[in-house]
C-alpha positions in Angstrom: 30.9 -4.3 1.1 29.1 -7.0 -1.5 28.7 -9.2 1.8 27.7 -6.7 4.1 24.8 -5.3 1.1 23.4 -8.7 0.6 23.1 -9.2 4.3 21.2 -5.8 4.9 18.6 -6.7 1.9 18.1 -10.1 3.2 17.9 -9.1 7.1 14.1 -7.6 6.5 12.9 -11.1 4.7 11.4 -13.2 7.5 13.7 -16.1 8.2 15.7 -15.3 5.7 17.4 -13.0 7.6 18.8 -15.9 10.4 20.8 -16.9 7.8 21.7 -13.0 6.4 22.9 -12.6 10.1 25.8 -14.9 9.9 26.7 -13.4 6.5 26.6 -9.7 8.0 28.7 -10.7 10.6 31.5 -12.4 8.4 31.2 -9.3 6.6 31.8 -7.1 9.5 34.8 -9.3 10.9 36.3 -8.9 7.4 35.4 -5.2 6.6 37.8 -4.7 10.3 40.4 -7.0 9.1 40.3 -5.0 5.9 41.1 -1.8 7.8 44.1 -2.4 9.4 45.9 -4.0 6.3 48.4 -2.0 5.3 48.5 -0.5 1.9 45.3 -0.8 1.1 42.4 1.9 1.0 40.1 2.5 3.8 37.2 3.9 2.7 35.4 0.9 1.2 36.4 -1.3 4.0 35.1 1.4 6.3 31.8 1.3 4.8 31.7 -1.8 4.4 31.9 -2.8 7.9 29.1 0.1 8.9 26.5 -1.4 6.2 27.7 -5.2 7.8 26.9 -3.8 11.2 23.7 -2.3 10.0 22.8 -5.8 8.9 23.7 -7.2 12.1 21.7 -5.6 14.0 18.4 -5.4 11.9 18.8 -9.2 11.2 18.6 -9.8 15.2 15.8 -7.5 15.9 13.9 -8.6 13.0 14.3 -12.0 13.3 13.4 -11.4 16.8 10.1 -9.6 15.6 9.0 -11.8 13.3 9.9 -15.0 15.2 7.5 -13.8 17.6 4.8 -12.6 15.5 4.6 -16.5 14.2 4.2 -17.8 17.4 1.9 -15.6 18.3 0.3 -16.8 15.2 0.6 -20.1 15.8 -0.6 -20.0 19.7 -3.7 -18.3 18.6 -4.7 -20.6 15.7 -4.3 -23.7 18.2 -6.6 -21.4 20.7 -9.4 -21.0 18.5 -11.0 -23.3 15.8 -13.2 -20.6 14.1 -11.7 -16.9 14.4 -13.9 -14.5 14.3 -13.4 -10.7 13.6 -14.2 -8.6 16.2 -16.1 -5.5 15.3 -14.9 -1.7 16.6 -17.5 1.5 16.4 -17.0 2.7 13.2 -17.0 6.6 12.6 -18.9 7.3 9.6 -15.8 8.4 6.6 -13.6 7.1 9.0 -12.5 3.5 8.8 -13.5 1.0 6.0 -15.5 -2.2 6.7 -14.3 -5.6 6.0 -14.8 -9.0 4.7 -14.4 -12.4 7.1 -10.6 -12.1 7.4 -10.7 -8.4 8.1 -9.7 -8.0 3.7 -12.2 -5.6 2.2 -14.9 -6.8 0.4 -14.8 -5.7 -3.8 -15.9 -2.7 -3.9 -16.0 -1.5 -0.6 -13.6 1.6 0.4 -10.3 0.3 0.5 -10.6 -2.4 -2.1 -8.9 -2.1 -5.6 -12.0 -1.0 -7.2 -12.2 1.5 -4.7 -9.6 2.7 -2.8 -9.6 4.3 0.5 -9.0 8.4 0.5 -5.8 9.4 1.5 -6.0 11.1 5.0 -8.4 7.9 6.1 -7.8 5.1 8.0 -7.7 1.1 7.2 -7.9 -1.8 10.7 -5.7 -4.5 9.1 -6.2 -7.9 11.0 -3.7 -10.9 11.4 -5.7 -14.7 12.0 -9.3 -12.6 12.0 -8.2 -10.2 14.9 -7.9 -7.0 14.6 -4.0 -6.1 15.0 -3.0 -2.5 13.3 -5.0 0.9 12.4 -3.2 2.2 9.5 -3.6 5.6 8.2 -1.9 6.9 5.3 -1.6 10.5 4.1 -0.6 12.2 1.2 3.0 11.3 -0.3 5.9 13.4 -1.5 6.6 12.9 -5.0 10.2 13.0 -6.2 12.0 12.6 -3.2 15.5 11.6 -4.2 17.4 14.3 -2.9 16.0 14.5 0.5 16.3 10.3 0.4 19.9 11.3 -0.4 20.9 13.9 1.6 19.0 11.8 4.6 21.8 9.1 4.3 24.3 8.5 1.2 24.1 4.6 2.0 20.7 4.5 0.5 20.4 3.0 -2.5 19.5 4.8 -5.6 15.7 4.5 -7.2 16.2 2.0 -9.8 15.6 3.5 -13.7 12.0 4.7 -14.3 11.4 5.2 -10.8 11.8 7.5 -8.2 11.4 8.1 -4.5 8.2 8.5 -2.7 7.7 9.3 0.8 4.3 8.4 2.1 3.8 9.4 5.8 1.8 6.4 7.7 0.8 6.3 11.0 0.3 2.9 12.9 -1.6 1.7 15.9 -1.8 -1.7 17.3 -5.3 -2.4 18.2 -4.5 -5.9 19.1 -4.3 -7.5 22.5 -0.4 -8.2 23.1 2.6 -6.6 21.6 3.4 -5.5 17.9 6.0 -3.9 16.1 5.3 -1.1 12.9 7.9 -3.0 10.8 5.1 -5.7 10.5 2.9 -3.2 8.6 4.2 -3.6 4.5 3.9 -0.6 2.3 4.1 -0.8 -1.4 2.5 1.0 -4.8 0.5 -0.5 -7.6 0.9 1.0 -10.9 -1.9 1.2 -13.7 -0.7 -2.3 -14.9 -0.8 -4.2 -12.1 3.1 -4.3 -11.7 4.2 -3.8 -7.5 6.5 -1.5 -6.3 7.2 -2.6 -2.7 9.6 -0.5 -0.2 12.2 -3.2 -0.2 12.8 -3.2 -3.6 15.0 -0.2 -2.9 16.1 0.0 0.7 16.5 3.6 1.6 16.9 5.9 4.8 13.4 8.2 4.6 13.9 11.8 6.1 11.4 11.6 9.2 11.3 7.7 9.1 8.9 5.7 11.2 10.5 3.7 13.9 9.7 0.6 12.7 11.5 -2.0 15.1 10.5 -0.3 18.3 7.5 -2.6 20.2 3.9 -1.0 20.8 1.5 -1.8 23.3 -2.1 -2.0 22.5 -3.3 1.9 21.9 0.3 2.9 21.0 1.4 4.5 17.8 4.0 5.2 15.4 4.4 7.7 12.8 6.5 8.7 10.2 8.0 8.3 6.2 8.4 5.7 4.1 10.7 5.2 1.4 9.1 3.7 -1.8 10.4 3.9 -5.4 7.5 4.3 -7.8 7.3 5.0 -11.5 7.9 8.5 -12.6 4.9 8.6 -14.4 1.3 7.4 -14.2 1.8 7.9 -10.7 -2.0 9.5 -10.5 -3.5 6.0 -11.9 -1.8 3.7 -9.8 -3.0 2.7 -6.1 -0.7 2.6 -2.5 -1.2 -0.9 -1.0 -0.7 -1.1 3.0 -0.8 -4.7 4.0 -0.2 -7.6 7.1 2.7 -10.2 7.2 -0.7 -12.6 6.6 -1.1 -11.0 3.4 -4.7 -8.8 4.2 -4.6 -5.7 1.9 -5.6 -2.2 1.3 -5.5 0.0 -1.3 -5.2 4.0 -0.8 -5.9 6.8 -3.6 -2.7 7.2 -5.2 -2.7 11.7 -4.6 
């Protein structure tokens, strides 16, 4: 069970989780060997060969993900000496504008001195291209028993916190393949301190498919999971973010 929880935790950390695969499946082979020992009780090894499995298989599809995303990376840094960001018609309200790296510019909408409106959306770019159209609508507060009664495996929102579900919806705007899960979510509370959705891995009712590939103009919508303080909630700010580290910040309500 301890094996097969460390594994799933690790399996959404780039790289990381090549390593987290070999651990989930030791776990696995033990949480079976552990269920057909006699005199011993089944339920933990049980669940501890379902959580091991879970890791399993997010550590390949991730590591899969992410693996390509770099090379993607890579190929198109060797491509191009000087990327450049490539402008899209902007509907006035509608998207925010950006700095050089497709990062907002202080002050403009969807910068930490003033973030976006919930309901808008945000073009988040990876090496200067635009990659992902993000838009992020207004959360559930105090979501622990639906995040419960979703899936028991979820963990439980640390002390001082409690589960959010903010409903996102992702496009990939860019010119190959992407994959939602490369789209980070997180919350920033009045004193700077970030809340991201790994800190506390849950099940979200109505979860976005994360891991399933989009081609350019497709989308994906859906929950996600993030614990956040139980108070102050109305002064912090929701960050949306790339794997190159561009961010956005959202209205908290």
């Amino acid at each position: 069970m301890i094996i097969g929880s460390v594994a799933l935790l690790g399996s959404f950390i780039p790289f990381i989780n090549y390593i987290t695969g070999f651990f989930a499946f030791v776990g696995l082979v033990l949480g079976v060997i552990a269920i057909f020992l006699k005199g011993r009780k089944k339920t933990l090894a049980i669940v501890g060969s379902a959580v091991s499995l879970l890791a399993l298989i997010l550590s390949i599809v991730l590591s899969i993900a992410y693996t390509g995303l770099f090379f993607d990376s890579v190929d198109e840094a060797i491509q191009s000496n000087s990327p450049s960001v490539t402008s899209e018609p902007v509907e006035p309200g509608d998207d925010t504008s950006t700095g050089e790296q497709g990062a907002p510019v202080a002050g403009d909408v969807g910068s930490r001195e003033n973030p976006a409106p919930l309901g808008s959306s945000v073009e988040l770019s990876q090496l200067g291209e635009p990659t992902w159209q993000v838009t992020v609508n207004a959360p559930t507060l105090n979501a622990d028993a639906a995040v419960a009664a979703e899936n028991s495996f979820s963990d439980t929102a640390p002390a001082g916190t409690s589960f959010a579900l903010l409903p996102i919806t992702t496009t990939y705007v860019g010119s190959e393949t992407g994959y939602p899960a490369y789209v980070q979510v997180g919350f920033e509370a009045a004193d700077g301190t970030m809340y991201n959705q790994y800190d506390a891995i849950a099940i979200a009712p109505g979860g976005i498919d994360a891991v399933t590939e989009l081609a350019p103009g497709a989308s994906a919508s859906g929950n996600i999971a993030v614990a956040i303080p139980t108070t102050g909630v109305e002064q912090g700010l929701w960050v949306v973010s790339s794997l190159d580290g561009t961010k956005f910040y959202f209205e908290a309500q």
